[in-house]
C-alpha positions in Angstrom: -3.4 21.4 80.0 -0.8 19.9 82.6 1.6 22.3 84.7 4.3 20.1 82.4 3.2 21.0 79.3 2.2 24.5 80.1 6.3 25.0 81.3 7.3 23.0 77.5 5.3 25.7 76.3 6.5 28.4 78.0 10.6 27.5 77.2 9.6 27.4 73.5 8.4 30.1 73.5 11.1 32.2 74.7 13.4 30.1 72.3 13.3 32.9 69.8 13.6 35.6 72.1 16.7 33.4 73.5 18.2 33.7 70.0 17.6 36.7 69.2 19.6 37.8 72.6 22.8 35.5 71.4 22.6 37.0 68.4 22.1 41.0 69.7 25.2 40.1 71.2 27.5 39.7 68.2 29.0 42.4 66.6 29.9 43.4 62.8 33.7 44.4 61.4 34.2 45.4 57.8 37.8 46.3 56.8 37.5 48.2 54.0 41.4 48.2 51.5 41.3 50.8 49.1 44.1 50.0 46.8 45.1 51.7 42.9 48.0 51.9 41.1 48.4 56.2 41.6 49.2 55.4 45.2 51.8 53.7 47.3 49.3 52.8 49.9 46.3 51.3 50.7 43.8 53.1 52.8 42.0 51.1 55.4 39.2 51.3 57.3 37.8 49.1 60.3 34.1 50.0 60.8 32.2 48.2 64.0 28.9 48.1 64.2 26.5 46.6 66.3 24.1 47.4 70.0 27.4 46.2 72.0 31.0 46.8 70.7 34.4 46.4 72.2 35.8 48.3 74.9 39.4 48.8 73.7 41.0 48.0 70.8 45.0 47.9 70.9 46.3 47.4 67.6 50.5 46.8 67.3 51.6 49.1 64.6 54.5 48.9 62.4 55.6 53.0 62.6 56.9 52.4 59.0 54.4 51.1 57.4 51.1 51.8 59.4 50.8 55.7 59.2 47.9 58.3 59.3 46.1 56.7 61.8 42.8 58.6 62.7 39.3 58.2 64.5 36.5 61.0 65.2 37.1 60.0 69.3 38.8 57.7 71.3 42.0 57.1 69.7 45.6 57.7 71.5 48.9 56.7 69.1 52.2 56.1 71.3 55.1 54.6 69.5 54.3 51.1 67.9 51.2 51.1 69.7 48.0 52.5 69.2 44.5 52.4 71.6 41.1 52.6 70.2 38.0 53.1 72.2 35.4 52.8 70.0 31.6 54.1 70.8 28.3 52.0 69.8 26.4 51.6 67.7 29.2 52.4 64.8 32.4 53.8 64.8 35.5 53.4 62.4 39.4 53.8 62.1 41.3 54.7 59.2 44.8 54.5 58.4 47.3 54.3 55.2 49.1 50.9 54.9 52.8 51.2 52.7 52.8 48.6 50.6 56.2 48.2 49.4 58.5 46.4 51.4 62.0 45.6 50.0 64.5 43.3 51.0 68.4 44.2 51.2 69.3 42.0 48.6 66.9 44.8 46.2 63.8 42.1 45.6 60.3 42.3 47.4 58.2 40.8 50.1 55.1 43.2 49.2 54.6 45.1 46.1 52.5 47.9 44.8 52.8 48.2 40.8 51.0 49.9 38.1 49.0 46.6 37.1 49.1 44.4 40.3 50.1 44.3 43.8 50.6 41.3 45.8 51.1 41.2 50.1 49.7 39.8 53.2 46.6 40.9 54.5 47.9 40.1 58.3 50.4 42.6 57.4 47.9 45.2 55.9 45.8 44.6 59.2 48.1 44.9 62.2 47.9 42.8 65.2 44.7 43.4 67.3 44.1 42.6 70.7 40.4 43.3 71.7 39.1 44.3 75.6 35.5 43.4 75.3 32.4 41.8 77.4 32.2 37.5 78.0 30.8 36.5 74.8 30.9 39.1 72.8 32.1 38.0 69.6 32.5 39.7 66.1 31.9 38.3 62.5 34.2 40.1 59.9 34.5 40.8 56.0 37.0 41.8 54.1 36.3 44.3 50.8 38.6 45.6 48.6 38.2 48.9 46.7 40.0 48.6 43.1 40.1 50.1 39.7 36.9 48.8 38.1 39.4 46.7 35.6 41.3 45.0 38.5 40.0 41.6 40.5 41.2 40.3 43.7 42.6 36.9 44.7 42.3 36.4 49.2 42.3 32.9 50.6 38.6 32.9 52.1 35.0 32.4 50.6 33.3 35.4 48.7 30.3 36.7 50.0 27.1 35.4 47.9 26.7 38.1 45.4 30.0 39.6 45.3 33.6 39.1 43.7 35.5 41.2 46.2 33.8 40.8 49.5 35.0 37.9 51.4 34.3 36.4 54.9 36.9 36.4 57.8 37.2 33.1 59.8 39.9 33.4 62.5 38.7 30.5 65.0 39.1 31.3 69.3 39.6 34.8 68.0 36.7 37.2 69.6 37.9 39.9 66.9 38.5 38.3 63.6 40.5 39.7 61.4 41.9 39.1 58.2 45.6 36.8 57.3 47.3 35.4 54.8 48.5 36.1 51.0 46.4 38.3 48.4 47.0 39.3 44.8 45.2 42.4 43.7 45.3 43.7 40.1 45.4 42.6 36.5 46.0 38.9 37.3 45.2 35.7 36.0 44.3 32.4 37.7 43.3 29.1 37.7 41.1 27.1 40.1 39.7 23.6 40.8 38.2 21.1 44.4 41.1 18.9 44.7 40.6 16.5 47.8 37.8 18.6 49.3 40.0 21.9 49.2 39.1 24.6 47.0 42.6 25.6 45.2 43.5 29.0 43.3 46.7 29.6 41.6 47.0 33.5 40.8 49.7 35.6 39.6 49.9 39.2 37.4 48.4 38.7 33.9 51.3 37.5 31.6 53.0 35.9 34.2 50.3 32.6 34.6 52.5 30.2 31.9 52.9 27.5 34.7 49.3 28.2 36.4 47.9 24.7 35.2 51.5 22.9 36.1 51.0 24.2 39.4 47.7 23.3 40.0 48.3 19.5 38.1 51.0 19.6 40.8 48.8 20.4 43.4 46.4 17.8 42.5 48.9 14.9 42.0 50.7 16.0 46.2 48.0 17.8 48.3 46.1 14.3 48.7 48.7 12.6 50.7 49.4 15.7 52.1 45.7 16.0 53.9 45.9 12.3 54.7 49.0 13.3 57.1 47.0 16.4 58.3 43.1 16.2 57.7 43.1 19.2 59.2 44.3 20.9 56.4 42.3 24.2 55.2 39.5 24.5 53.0 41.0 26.9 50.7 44.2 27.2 49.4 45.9 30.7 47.3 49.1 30.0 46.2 50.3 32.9 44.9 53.4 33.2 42.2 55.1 36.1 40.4 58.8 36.7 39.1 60.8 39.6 39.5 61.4 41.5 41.5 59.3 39.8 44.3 61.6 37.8 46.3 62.8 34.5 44.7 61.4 32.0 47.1 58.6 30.3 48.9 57.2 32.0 52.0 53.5 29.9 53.6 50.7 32.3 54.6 47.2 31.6 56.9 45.3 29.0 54.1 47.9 30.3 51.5 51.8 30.9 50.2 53.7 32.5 47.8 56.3 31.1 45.3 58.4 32.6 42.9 57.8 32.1 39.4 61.6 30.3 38.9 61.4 28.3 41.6 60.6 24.7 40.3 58.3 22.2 41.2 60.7 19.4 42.0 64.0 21.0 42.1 67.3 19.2 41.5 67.7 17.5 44.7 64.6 15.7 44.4 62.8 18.2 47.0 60.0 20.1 46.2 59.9 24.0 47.5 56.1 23.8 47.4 55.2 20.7 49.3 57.5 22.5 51.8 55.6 25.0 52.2 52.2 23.2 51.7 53.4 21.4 55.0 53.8 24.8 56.9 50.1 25.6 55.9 48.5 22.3 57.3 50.4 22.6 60.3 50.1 25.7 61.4 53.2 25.4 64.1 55.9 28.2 64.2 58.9 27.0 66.6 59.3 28.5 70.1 62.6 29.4 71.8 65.0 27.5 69.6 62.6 24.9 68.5 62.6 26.6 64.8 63.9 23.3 63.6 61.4 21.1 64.5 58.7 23.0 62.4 61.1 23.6 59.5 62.6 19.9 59.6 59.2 18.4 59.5 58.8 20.7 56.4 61.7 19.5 54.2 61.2 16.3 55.5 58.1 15.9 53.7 59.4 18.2 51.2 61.1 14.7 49.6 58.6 12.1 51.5 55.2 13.3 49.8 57.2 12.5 46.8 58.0 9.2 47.6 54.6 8.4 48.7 52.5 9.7 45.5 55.7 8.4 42.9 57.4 11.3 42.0 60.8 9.8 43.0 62.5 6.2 43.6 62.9 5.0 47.1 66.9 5.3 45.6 66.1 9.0 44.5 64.7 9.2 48.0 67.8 7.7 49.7 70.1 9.9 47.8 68.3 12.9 49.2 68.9 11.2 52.8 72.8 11.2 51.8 72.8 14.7 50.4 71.1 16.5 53.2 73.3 14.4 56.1 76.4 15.5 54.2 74.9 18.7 54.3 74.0 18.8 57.9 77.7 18.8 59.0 77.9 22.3 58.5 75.3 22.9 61.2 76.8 23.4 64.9 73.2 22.0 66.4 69.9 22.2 65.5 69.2 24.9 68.5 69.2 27.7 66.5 67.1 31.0 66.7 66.2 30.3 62.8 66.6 27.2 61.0 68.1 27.2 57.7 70.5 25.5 55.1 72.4 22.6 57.0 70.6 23.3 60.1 67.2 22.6 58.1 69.1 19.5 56.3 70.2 18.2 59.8 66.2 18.7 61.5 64.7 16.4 58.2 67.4 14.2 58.9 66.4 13.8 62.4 62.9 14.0 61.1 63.5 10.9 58.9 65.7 8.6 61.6 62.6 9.4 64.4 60.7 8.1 61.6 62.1 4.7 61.6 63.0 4.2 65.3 59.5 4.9 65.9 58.3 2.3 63.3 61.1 -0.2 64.8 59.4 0.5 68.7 55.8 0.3 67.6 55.9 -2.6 64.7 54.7 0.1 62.1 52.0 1.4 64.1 53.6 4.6 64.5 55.6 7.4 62.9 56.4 10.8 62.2 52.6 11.3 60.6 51.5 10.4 63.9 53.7 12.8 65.6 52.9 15.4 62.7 49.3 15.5 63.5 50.0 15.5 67.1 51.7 18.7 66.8 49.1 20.3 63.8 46.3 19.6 66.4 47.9 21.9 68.8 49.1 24.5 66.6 51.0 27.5 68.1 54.3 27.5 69.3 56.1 24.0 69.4 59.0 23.5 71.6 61.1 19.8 72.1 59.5 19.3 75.7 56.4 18.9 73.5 58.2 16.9 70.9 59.1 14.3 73.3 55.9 13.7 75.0 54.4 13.0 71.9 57.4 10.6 71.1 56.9 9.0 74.4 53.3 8.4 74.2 53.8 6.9 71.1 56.1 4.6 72.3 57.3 4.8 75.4 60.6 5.0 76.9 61.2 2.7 73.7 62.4 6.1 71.4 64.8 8.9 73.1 64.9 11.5 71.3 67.8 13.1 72.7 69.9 10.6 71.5 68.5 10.8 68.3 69.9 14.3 68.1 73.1 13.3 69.5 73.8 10.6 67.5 73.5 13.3 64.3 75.8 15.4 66.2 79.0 12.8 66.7 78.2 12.2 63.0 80.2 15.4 62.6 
């Protein structure tokens, strides 16, 4: 046998051994939500388990809603702000999560009733920021606990085997941990593979009448939609329920909620849903008073997608333009700390003009899809420095985009 072969030998060899290392190093989190209809809470538990575990553990709390908070050792709770050292090879936390949280106008974000609850799991786990070794990383699960008549809707794949186990992706995260919409309870649902997304529509039983509207909507929109942003998740929950949750449309991690009442196309010829299908895909949230960018490219689409797949008339579609530019001279400027109302009608208005100047610089080769994906790619915060690079690498000097905003505002 040859000195080469006897080293091939030898590095295969310790291949498994290799593996097996990699793998020692991962660790195992299983939030546990016990939630039933005799309680205003849920009661969590985050179990580690594994050789290695994390060092620290700070979670942000919110004092109002995240109470109770205990551990055998390790734990100090100061304020907003809690610090968990946990010990190996197992160790938990456990804490009561309020459920109910009501708006001042008297409707709901999050509710816990005697047949269903619906709220966001990235609000039922707090913010956690983990101190832990160079590649240590942990895989999570998500269970829920429920009366043995109730099922659970989350926006991730079941575990083989099980209808209320599910598995936690949170990618460049080293502690996973669960986010976006759920529906717990009595519900109903319907479900299908539209354009290689796995789709769920779920609200409380007897409240499902538009379920299959929904999900024909769906169907007919989210195509175009993942040919602007491929990226677009796997799985989809859009979750829907009338009063007294809030009536509107609020997007999630891979899901959203609508209100029962709000239509599909509404009469404006936008659609409330394709709105906030966009916020999904992208992924964006605006920095320091760059809120508009993310919600103009929002209802921008929120009429476009519409176009594109023949819901509306380019006329329909230029009647919108008129609408939301008459609407837009309400709005001071688009640098706002929120966008909303004529602010938002003003952003898709800009949205729409850097459309076409971009398609007039480039001879169609370019426009706001391009700069759409640009931004989806690298999610996080947006601001307009980022906007304009984008622009200008597009095409060139050949766009300005700050005279596209101040051309909208001497429209006033």
């Amino acid at each position: 046998m040859s000195a080469l072969t006897k080293t091939l030998l030898t590095a295969l060899l310790w291949l498994p051994l290799a593996a097996t290392r990699v793998q020692a190093a991962d660790y195992d989190i299983l939030y546990q939500a016990k939630i039933a209809p005799d309680s205003d809470v849920a009661r969590v538990e985050i179990r580690l388990s594994g050789e290695r575990l994390p060092s620290q553990l700070t979670l942000t709390l919110d004092p109002e809603r995240h109470r109770s908070l205990r551990a055998a050792h390790g734990l100090t709770v100061e304020g907003n702000t809690a610090v968990w050292k946990p010990r190996e090879p197992e160790d938990s936390l456990h804490y009561e999560f309020v459920i109910d949280e009501q708006k001042a106008s008297g409707s709901y974000d999050s509710l816990l009733t005697d047949d269903w609850a619906i709220l966001r799991s990235d609000k039922l786990v707090p913010p956690i920021a983990a101190r832990a070794p160079k590649g240590l990383e942990g895989k999570a699960e998500l269970q829920f606990m429920l009366p043995e008549e109730w099922s659970v809707a989350a926006p991730y794949p079941t575990r083989e085997g099980s209808s209320s186990r599910y598995l936690i992706t949170d990618p460049g995260r080293i502690f996973p941990r669960p986010k976006g919409w759920l529906i717990v309870g009595d519900i109903t649902s319907r479900q299908d593979i539209i354009a290689g997304t796995d789709v769920r529509v779920a609200a409380p039983a007897g409240q499902g009448d538009r379920l299959q509207d929904t999900l024909a909507f769906i169907a007919w929109n989210l195509p175009e939609v993942k040919r602007v942003l491929p990226d677009f998740p796997e799985h989809l929950l859009i979750v829907t329920a009338g009063k007294p949750m809030w009536r509107g449309g609020l997007s999630g991690t891979r899901s959203l909620f609508m209100h029962a009442d709000r239509p599909l196309i509404s009469g404006n010829r936008t659609s409330s849903l394709i709105h906030e299908l966009i916020h999904v895909g992208t992924g964006i949230s605006g920095g320091e008073r760059a809120d508009w960018i993310v919600e103009g490219l929002a209802e921008y689409y929120a009429a476009a997608i519409l176009v594109r797949t023949g819901g509306i008339s380019d006329w329909r579609y230029a009647q919108v333009i008129e609408w939301k530019t008459a609407w837009a001279e309400a709005a001071d400027t688009l640098f706002t700390r929120r966008s909303s109302g004529p602010v938002t009608a003003r952003a898709a208005v800009f949205m729409h003009r850097l459309d076409q100047a971009l398609g007039q610089a480039t001879d169609g080769q370019a426009g706001i899809d391009d700069v759409t994906r640009a931004l989806a790619r690298e999610r996080g915060r947006v601001s307009l420095t980022q906007l304009k690079d984008i622009v200008a690498g597009l095409a060139g000097e050949a766009v300005d985009v700050d005279a596209l905003i101040k051309t909208l505002e001497e429209a006033d």
